[in-house]
MIGU-985116 format. One record per residue: residue in three letters; x, y, z of N, C-alpha, C, CB in turn. Coordinates in steps of 0.05 Angstrom, whole numbers, padded with zeros to 5 digits, always signed. Glycine has a CB too. Layout:
N
alaXYZXYZXYZXYZ
...
END
This chain:
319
unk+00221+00717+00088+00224+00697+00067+00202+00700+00046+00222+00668+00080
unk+00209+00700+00023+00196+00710-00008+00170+00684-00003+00226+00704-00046
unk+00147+00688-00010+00126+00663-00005+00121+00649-00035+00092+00676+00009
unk+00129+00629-00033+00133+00604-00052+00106+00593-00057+00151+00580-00039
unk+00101+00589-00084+00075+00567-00094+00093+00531-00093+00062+00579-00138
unk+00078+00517-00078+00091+00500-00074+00066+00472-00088+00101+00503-00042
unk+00083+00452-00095+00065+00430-00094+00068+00405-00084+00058+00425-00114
unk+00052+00393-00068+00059+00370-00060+00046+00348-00067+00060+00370-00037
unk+00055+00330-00082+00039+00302-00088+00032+00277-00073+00051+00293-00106
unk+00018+00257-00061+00016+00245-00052+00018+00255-00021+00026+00231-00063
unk+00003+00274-00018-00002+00286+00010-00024+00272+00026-00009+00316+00008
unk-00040+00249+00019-00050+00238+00036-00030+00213+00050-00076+00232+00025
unk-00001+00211+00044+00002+00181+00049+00020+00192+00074+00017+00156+00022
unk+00034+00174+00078+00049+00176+00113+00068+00199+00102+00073+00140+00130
unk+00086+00197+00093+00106+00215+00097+00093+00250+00080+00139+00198+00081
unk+00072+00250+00056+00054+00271+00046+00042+00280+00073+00030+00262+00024
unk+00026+00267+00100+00017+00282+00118+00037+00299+00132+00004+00266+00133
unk+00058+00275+00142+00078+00307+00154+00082+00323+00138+00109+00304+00163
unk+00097+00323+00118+00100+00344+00099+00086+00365+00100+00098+00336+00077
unk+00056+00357+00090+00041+00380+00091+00028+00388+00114+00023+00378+00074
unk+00038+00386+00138+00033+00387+00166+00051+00411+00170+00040+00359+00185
unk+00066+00409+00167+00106+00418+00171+00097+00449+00156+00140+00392+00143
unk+00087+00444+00128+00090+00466+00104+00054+00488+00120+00086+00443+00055
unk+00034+00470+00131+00016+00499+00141+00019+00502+00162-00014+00503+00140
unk+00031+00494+00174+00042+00503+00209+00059+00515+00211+00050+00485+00228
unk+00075+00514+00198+00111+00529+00202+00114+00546+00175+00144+00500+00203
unk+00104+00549+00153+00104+00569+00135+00071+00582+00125+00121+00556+00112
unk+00087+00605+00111+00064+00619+00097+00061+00620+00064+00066+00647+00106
unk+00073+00593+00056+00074+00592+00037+00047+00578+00017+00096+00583+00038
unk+00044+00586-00006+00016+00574-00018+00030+00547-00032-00005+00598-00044
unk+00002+00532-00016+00006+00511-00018-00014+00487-00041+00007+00508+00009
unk-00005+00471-00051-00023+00458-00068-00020+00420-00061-00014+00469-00103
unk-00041+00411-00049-00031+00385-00041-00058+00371-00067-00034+00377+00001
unk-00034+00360-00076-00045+00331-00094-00055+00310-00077-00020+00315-00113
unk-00090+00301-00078-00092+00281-00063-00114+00260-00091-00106+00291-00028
unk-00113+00236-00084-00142+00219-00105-00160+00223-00084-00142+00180-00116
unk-00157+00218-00057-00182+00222-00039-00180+00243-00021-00188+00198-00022
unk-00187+00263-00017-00188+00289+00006-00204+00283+00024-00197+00317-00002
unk-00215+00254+00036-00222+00252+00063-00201+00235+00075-00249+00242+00067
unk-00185+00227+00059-00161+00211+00071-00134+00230+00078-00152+00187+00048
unk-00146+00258+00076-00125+00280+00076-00133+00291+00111-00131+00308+00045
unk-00120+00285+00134-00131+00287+00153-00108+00320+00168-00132+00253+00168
unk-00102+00330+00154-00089+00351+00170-00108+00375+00157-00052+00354+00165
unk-00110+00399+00178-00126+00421+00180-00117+00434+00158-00125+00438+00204
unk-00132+00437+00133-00123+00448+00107-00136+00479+00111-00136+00428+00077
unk-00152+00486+00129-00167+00508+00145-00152+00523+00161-00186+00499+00162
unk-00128+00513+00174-00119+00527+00179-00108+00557+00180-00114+00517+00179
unk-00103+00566+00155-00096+00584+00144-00102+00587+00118-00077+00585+00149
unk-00102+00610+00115-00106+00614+00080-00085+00607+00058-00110+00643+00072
unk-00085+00603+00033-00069+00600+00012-00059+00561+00018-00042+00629+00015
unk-00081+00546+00027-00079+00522+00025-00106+00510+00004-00077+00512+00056
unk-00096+00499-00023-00120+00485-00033-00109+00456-00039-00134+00501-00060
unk-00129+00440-00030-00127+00413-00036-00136+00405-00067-00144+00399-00015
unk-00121+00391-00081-00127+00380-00110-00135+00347-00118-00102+00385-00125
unk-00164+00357-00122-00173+00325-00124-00163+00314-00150-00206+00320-00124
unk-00140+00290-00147-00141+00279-00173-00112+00263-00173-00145+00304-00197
unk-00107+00238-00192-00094+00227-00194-00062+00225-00204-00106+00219-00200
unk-00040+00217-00203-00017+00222-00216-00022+00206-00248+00010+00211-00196
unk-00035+00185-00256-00058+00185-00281-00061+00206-00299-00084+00182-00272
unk-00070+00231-00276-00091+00251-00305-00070+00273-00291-00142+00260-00303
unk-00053+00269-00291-00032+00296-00285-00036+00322-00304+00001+00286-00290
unk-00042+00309-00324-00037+00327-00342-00061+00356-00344-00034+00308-00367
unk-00085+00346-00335-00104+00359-00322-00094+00386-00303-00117+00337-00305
unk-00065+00381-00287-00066+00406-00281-00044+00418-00285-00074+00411-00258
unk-00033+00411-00319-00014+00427-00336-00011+00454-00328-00023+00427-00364
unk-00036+00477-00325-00039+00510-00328-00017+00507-00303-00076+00530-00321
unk-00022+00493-00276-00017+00501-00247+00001+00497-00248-00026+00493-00226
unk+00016+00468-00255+00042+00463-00257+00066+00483-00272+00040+00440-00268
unk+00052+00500-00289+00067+00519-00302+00083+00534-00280+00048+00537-00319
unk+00070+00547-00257+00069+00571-00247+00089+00549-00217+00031+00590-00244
unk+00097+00531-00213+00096+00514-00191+00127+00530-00182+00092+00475-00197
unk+00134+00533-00158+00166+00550-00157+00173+00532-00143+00172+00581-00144
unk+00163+00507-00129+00174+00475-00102+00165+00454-00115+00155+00471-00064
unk+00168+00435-00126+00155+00415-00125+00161+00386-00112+00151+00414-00146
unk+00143+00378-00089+00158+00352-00071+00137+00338-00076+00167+00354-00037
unk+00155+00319-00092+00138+00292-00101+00143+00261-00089+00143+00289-00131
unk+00121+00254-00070+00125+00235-00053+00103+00219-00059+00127+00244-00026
unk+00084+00228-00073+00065+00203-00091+00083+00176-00106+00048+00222-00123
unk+00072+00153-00096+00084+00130-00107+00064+00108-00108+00108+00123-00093
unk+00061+00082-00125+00055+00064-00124+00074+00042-00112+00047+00063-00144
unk+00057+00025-00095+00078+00012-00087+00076-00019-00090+00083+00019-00062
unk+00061-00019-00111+00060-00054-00128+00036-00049-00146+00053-00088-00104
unk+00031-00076-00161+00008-00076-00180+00010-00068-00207-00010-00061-00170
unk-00008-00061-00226-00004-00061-00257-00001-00027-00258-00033-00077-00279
unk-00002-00014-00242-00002+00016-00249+00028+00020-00236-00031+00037-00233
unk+00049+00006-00226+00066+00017-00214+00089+00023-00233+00072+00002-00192
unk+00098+00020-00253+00110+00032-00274+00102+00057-00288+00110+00017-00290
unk+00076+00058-00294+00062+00077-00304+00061+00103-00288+00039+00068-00309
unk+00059+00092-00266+00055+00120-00237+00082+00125-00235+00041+00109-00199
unk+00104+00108-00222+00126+00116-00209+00150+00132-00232+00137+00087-00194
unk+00142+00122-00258+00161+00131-00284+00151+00149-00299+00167+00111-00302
unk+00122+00127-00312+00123+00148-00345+00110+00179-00319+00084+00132-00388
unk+00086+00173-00308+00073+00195-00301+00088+00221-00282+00051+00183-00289
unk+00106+00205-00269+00126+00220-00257+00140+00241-00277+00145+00201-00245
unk+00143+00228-00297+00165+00239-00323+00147+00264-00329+00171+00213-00355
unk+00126+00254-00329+00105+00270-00344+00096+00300-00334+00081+00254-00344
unk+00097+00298-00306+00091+00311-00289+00120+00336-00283+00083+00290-00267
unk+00144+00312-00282+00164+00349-00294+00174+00350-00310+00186+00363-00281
unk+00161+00347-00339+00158+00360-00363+00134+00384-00370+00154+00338-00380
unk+00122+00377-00341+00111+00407-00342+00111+00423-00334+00097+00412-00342
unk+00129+00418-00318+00148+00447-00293+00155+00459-00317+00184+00439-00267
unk+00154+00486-00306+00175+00511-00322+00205+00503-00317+00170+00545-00307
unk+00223+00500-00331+00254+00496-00319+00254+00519-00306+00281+00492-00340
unk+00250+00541-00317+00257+00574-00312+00242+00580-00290+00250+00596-00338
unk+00220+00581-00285+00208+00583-00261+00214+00566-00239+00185+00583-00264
unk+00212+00533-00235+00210+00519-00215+00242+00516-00201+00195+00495-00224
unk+00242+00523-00182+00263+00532-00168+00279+00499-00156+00251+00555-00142
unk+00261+00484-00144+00269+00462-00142+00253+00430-00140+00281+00469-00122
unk+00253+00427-00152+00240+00399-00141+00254+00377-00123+00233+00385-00163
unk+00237+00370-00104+00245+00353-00083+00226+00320-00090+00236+00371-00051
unk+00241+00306-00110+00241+00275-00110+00249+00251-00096+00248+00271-00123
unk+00220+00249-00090+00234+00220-00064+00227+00201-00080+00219+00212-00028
unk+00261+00185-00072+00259+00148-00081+00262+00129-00060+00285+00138-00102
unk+00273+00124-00060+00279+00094-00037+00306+00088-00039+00262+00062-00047
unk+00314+00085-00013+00349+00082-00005+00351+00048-00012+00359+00091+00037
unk+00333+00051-00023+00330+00010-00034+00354+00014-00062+00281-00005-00053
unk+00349+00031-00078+00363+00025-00098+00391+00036-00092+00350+00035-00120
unk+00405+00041-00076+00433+00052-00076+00451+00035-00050+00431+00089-00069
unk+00476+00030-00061+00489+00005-00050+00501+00034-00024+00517-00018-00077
unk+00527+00019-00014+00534+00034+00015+00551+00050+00012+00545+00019+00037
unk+00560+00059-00014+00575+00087-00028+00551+00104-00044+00604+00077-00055
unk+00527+00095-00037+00512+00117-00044+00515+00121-00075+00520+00143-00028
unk+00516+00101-00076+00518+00088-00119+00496+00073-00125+00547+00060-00131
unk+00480+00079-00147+00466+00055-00162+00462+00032-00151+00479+00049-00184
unk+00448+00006-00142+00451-00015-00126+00447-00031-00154+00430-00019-00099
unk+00453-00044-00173+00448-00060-00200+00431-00080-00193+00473-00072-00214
unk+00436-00093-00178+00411-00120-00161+00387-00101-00158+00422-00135-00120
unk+00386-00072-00148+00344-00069-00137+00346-00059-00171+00324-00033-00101
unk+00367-00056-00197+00345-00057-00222+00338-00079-00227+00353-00049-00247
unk+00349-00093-00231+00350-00133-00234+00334-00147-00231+00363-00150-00218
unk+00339-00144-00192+00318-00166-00174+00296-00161-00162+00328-00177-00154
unk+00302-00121-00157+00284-00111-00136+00250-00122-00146+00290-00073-00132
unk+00237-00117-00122+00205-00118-00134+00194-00088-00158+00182-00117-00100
unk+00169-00092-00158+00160-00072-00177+00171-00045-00171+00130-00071-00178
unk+00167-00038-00147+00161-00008-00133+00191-00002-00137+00148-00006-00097
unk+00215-00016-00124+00238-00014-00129+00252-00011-00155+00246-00030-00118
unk+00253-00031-00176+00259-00029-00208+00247+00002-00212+00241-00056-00230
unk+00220+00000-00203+00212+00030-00214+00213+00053-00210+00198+00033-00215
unk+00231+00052-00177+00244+00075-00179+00271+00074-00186+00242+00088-00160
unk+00284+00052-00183+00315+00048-00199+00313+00063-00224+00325+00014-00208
unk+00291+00056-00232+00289+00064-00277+00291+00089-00272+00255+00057-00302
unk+00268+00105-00262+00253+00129-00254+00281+00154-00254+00235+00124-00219
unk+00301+00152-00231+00320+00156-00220+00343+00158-00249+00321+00132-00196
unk+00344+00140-00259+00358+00138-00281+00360+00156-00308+00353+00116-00286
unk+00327+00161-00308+00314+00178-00325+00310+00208-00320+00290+00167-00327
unk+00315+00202-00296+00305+00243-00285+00337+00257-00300+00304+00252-00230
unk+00350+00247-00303+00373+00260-00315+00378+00265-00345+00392+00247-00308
unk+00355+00256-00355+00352+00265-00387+00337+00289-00387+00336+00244-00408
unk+00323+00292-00362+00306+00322-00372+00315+00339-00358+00275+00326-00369
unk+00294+00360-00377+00306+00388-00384+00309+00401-00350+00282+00410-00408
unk+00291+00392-00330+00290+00406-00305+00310+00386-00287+00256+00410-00291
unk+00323+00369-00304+00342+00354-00285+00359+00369-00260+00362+00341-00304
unk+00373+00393-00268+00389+00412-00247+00375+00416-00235+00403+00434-00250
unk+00355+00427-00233+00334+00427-00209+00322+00401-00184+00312+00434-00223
unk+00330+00376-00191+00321+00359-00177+00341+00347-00167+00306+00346-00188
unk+00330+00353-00128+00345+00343-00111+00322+00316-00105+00355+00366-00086
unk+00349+00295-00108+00330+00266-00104+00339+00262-00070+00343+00231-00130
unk+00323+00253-00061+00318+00242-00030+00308+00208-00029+00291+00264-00014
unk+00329+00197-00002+00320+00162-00019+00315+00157+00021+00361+00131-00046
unk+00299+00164+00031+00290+00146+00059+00299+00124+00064+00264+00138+00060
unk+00305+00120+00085+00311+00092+00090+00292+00080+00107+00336+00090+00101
unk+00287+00070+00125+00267+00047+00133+00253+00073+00148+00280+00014+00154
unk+00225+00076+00133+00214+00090+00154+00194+00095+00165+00216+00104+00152
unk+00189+00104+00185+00167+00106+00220+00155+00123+00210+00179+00116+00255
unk+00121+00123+00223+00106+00149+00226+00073+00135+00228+00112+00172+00195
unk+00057+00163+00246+00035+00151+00235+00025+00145+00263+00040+00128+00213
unk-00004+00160+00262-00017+00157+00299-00050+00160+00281-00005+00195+00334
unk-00061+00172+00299-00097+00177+00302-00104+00192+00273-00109+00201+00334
unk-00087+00206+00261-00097+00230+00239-00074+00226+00220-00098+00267+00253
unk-00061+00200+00221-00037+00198+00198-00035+00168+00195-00006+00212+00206
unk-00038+00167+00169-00036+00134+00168-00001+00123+00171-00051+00123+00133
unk-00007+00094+00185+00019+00089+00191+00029+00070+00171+00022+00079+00218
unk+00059+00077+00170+00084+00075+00153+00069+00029+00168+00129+00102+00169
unk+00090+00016+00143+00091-00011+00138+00109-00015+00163+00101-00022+00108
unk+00128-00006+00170+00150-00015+00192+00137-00006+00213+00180-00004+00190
unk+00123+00017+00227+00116+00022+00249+00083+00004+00253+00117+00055+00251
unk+00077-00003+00241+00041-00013+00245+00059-00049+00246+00006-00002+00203
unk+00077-00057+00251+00085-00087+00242+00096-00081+00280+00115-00097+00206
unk+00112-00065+00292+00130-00063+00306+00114-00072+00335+00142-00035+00301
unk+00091-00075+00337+00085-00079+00366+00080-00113+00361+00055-00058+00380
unk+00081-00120+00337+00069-00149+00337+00100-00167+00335+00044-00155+00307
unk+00127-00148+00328+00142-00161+00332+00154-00171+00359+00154-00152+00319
unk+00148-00145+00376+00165-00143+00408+00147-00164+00418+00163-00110+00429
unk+00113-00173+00406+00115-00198+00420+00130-00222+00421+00098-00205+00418
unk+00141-00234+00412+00168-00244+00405+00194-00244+00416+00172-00236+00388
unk+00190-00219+00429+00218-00213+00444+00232-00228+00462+00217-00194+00458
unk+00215-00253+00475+00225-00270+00496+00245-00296+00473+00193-00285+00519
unk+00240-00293+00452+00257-00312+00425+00275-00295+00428+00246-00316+00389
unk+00280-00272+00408+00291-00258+00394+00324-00248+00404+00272-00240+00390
unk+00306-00242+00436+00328-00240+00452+00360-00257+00451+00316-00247+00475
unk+00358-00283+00451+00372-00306+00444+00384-00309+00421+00359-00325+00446
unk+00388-00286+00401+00393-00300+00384+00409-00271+00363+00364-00318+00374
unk+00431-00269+00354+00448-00259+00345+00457-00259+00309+00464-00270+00362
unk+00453-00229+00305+00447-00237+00278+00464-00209+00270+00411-00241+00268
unk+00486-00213+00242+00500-00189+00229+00476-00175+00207+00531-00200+00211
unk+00478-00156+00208+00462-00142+00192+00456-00112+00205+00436-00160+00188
unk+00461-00094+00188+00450-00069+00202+00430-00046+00184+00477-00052+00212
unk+00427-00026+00195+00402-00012+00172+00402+00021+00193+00358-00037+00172
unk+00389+00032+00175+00374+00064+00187+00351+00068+00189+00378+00088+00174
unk+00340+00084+00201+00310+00086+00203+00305+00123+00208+00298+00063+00235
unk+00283+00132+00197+00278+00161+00204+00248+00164+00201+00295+00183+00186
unk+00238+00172+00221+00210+00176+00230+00210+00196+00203+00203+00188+00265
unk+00180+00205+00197+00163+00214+00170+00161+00250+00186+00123+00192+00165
unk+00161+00255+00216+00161+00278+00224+00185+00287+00218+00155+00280+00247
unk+00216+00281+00214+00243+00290+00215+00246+00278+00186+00264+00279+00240
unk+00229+00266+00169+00230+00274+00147+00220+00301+00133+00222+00256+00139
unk+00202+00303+00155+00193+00332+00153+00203+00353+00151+00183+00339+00166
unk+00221+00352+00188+00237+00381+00180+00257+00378+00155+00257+00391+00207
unk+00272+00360+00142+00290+00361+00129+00279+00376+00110+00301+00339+00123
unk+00258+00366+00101+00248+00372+00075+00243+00408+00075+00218+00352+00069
unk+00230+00417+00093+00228+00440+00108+00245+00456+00093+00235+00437+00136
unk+00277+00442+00108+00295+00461+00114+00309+00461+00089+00312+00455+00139
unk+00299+00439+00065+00314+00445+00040+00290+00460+00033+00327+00419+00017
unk+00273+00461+00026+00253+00485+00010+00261+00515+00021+00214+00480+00018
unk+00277+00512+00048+00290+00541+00057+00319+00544+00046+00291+00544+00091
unk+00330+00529+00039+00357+00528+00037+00362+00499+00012+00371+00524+00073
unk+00349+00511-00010+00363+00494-00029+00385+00486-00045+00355+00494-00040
unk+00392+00462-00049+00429+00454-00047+00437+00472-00065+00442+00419-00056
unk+00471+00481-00062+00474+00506-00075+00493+00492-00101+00489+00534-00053
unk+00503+00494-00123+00516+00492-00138+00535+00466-00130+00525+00517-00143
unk+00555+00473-00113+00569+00452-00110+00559+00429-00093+00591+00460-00102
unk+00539+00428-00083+00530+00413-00062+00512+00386-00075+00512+00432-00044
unk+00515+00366-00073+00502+00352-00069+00474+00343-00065+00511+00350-00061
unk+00461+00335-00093+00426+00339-00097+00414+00311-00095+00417+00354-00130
unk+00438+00291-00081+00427+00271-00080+00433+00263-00046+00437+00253-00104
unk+00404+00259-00035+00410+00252-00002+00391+00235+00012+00411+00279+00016
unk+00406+00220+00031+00398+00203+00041+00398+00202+00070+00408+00188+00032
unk+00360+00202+00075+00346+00206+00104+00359+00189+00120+00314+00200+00107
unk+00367+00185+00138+00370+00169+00157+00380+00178+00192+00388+00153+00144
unk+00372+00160+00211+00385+00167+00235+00407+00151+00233+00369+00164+00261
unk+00428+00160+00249+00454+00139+00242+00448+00109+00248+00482+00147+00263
unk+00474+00093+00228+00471+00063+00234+00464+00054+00263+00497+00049+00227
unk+00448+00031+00256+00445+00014+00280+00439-00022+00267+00415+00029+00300
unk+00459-00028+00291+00467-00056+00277+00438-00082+00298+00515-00065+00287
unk+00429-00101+00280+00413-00116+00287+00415-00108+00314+00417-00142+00279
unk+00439-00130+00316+00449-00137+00355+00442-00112+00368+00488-00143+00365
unk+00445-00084+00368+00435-00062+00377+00410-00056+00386+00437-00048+00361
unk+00397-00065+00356+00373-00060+00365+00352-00078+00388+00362-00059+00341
unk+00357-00114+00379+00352-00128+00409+00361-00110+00436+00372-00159+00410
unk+00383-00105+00435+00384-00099+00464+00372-00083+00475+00403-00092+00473
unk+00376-00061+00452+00360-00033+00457+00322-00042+00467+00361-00012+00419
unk+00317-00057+00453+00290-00061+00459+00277-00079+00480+00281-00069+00438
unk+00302-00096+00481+00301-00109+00504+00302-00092+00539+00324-00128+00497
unk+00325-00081+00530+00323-00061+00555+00306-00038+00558+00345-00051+00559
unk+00286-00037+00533+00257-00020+00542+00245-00038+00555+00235-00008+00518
unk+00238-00065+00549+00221-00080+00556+00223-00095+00584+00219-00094+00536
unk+00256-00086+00591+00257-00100+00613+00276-00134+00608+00224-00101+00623
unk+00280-00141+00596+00278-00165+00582+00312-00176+00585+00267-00160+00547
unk+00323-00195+00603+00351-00200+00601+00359-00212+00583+00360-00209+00618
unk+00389-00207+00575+00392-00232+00557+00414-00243+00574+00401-00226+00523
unk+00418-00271+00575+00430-00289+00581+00452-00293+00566+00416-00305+00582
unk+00440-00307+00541+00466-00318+00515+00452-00320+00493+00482-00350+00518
unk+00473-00316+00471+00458-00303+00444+00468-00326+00430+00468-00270+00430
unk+00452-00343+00409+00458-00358+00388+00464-00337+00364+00435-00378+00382
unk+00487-00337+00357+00493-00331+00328+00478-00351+00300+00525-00334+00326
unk+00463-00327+00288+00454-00342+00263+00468-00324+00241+00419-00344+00259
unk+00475-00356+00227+00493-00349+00197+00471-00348+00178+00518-00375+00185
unk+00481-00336+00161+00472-00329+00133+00475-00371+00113+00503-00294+00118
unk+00489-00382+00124+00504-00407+00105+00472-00429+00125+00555-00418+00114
unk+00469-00425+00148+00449-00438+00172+00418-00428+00159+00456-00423+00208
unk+00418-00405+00148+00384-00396+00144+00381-00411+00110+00376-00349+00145
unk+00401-00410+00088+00407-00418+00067+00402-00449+00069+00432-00408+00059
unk+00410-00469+00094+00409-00484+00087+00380-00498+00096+00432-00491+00090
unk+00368-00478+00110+00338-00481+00127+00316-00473+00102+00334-00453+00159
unk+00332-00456+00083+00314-00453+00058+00306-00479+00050+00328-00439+00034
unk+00339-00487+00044+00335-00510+00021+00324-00536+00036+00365-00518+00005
unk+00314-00547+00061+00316-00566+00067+00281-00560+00068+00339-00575+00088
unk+00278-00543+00081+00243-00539+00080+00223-00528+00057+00236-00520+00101
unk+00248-00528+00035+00244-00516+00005+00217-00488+00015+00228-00549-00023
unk+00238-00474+00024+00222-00450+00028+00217-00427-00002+00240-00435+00054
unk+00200-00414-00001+00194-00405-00025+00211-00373-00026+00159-00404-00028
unk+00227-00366-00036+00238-00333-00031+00237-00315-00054+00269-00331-00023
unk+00227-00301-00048+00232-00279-00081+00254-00272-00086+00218-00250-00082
unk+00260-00265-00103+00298-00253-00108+00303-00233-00092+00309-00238-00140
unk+00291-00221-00092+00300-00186-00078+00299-00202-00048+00270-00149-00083
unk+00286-00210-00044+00282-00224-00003+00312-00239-00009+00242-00260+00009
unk+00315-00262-00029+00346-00268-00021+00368-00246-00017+00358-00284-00044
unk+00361-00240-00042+00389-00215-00038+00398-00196-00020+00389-00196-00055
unk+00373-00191-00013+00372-00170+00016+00381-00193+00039+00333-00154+00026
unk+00374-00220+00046+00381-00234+00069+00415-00229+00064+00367-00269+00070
unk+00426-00240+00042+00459-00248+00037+00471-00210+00037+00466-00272-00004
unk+00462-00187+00037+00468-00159+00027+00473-00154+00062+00439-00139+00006
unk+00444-00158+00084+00455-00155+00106+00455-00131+00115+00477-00163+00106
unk+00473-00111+00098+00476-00077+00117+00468-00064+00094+00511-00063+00130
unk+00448-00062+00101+00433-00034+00079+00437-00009+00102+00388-00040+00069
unk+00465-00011+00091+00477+00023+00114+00487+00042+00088+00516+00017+00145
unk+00490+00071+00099+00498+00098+00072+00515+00108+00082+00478+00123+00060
unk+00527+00124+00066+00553+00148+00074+00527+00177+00076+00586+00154+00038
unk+00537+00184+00093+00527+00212+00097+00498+00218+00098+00539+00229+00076
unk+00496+00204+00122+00460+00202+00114+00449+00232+00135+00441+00161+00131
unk+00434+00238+00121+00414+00262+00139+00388+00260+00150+00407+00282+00124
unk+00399+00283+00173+00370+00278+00196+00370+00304+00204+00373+00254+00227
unk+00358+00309+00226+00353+00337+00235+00374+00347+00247+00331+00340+00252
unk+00388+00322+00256+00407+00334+00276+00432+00342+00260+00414+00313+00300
unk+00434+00324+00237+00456+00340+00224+00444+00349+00205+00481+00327+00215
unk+00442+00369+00209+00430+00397+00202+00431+00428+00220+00401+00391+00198
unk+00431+00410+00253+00430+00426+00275+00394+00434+00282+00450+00452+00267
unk+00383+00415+00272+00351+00415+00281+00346+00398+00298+00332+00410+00261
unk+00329+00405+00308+00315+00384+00328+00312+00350+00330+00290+00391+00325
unk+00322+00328+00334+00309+00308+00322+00285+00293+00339+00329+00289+00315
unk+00268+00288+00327+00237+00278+00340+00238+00249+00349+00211+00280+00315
unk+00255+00224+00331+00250+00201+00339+00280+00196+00327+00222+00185+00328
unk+00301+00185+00344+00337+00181+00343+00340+00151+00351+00357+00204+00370
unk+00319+00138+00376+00334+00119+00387+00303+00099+00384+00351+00126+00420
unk+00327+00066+00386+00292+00049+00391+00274+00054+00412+00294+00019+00398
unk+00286+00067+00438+00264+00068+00454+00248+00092+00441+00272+00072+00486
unk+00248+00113+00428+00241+00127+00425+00209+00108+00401+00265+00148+00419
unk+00222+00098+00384+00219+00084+00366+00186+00065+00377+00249+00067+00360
unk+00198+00045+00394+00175+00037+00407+00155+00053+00424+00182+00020+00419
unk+00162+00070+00433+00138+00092+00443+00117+00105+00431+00147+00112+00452
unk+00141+00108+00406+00115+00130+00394+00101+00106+00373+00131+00166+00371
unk+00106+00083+00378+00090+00052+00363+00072+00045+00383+00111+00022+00356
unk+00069+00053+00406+00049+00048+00428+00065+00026+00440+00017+00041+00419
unk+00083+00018+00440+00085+00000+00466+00109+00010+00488+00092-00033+00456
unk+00093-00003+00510+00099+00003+00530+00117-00005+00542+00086+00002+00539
unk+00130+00009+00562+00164+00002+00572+00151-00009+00591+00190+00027+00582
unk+00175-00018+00595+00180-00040+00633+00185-00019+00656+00218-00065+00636
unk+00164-00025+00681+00167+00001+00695+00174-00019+00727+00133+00027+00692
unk+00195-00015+00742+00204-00029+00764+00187-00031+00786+00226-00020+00773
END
């Protein structure tokens, strides 16, 4: 395999550590990881040669115009994810950043957004431009915009869906660092029955994917827009599933309506942001054709909740 100058942005955050875990362990490709802090960069950049770490911000991008010239990968997983810089980072600077790719040289870029903005045909979601919060609108816009430029054919967008990762040398993802404080709870939760479903894919099998497109990038007729996921799993699934790690029977399940939580809003005049309504009444943030390792014919690292809670540290029920 021909050895690629690659770059990766936001390589200190959860899903940048696998990545650049994946890219000096399993290739020999030169590598360039964008970090603002390189002690928050905890994977062996020593490992091998043709790895340099780049101190500096998606802000002063422009600082490393020369490098970006020469770039033949670029996987950009740097994001803001609220606050007064999150337009500026997730859009203009993004924009900015491949306007300075070579079209002619850079072979592909790999852009991650969020499976927040695309409804369950894998279309535009119009509500996360609307209602979503900052981080969301701003990659709705972002997303919208990568198709005016010139390196647009080159960019395969990738949109995650709810996702895991993250131990001793990797900071952990928002859903896995919440997950042991929910199963305390589990003696409620159990009881109680709710429609709604979703996907989830650990930050390591975001890994290989990503991997296996910098080896095999989408070809002409294929499809440059894709979405991480392990297959659907519906609420009720997941109680059981976790319940029966934990040991935990269920008896009988109260069904809760969507018209019952609406009217628990209004009577305790609860406070909701738009995007929190819309997502309660939306329910199945599920996709067509979502990808994982396994469809691909790779390995997959984390598939099921028990898997899910293990590698979150908690512990099963043992007889």
């Amino acid at each position: 395999m021909t050895q690629k100058r690659i770059l990766v942005t936001g390589a200190s955050g959860c899903i940048g550590h696998y990545i650049s875990e994946a890219l000096i362990q399993e290739t020999e490709h030169e590598l360039y990881l964008l970090v603002r802090n390189p002690k928050k960069l905890q994977v062996d950049t020593q490992a091998r040669p043709g790895v340099t770490v780049l101190q500096g911000d998606m802000q002063e991008i422009s600082k490393f115009a020369e490098l970006l010239k020469t770039i033949d990968i670029a996987v950009l997983t740097a994001t803001a994810w609220g606050g007064e810089q999150t337009f500026d980072i997730n859009v203009h600077k993004t924009h900015e950043l491949l306007n300075l790719l070579d079209p002619d040289k850079c072979e592909q870029v790999i852009y991650f957004s969020t499976a927040s903005v695309l409804d369950r045909n894998n279309q535009p979601l119009k509500e996360a431009g609307e209602l979503g919060t900052d981080y969301i609108r701003s990659k709705y816009d972002c997303l919208h915009k990568i198709s005016q430029l010139a390196i647009a054919p080159k960019v395969t967008s990738v949109f995650p869906t709810l996702v895991l990762g993250g131990d001793r040398n990797k900071p952990y993802s928002h859903i896995t660092s919440g997950i042991p404080e929910v199963t305390k709870y589990i003696n409620l939760i159990r009881y109680l029955k709710a429609d709604g479903s979703f996907h989830f894919i650990h930050g390591r099998d975001i890994a290989t994917v990503i991997r296996h497109l910098i080896e095999n990038p989408p070809k002409k007729e294929e499809t440059r827009s894709i979405v991480l996921g392990q297959e659907k799993l519906t609420v009720n699934q997941a109680i059981e599933e976790v319940c029966a790690y934990l040991g935990k029977k269920i008896y009988f399940r109260i069904p809760l309506s969507i018209s019952l939580a609406n009217l628990i809003i209004v009577l305790f005049r609860i406070q909701m942001a738009a995007w929190d309504r819309f997502s309660m009444n939306y329910r199945h943030f599920t996709y067509q054709n979502v990808v994982n390792p396994a469809s691909l014919d790779l390995p997959n690292y984390c598939a099921t909740m028990s898997h899910v809670l293990k590698i979150s540290g908690v512990k099963p029920f043992i007889k």
